[in-house]
N, C-alpha and C positions, 0 to 999 in steps of 0.2 A: 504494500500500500504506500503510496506516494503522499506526503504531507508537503501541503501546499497551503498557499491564503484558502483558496476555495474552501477543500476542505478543515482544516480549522480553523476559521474564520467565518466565510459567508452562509455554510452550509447551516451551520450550528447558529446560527443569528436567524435566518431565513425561517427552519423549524422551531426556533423560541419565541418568534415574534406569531407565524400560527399556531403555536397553541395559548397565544395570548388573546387571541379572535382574530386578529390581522387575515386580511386576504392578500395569495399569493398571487399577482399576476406574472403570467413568462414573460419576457423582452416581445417575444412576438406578436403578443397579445396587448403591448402596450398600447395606446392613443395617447400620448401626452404632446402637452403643446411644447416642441424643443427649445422654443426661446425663454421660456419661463421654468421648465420642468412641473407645469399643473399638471394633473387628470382633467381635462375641461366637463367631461361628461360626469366625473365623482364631485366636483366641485359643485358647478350650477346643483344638483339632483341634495348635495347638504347642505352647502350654505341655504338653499330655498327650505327645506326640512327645519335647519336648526332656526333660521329667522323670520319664517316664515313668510315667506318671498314668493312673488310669483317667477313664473323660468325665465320670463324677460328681464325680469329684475335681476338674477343669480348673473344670466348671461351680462348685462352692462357691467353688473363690478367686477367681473372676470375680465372684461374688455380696460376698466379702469385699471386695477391691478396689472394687468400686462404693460398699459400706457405707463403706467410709475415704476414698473419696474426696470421697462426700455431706457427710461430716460433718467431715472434719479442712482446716485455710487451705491452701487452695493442693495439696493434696494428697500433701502433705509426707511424711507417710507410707507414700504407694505410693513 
């Protein structure tokens, strides 16, 4: 057996965080938006859940947050 970062490291983090509830997505299953690193479809679907938002509402501040992120150091203001 080969000991690597993978395996001790991301493997053992990857199955501690699901059996914490976490969902595992694969790389190939991902949609995130690369400029930012969101889930745009997790984001809009909880922030509307937790503040009870409509989806056009979740989608602007998703569109905001990206604008402030594009443009402000480090992203200091999200």
């Amino acid at each position: 057996m080969s000991f690597n970062e993978d395996s001790r490291v991301k493997i053992p983090a990857i199955l501690h965080l699901c059996r914490l509830g976490y969902d595992y997505i694969p790389k190939k299953l991902q949609h995130r938006d690369e400029e930012t690193n969101i889930f745009p479809d997790f984001f809009k679907q909880t922030i509307a859940a937790i503040n009870k938002f409509s989806e056009h509402q979740a989608a602007v501040l998703l569109e905001e947050i990206g604008l402030k992120l594009k443009y402000d150091d480090l992203g200091r203001d999200f």
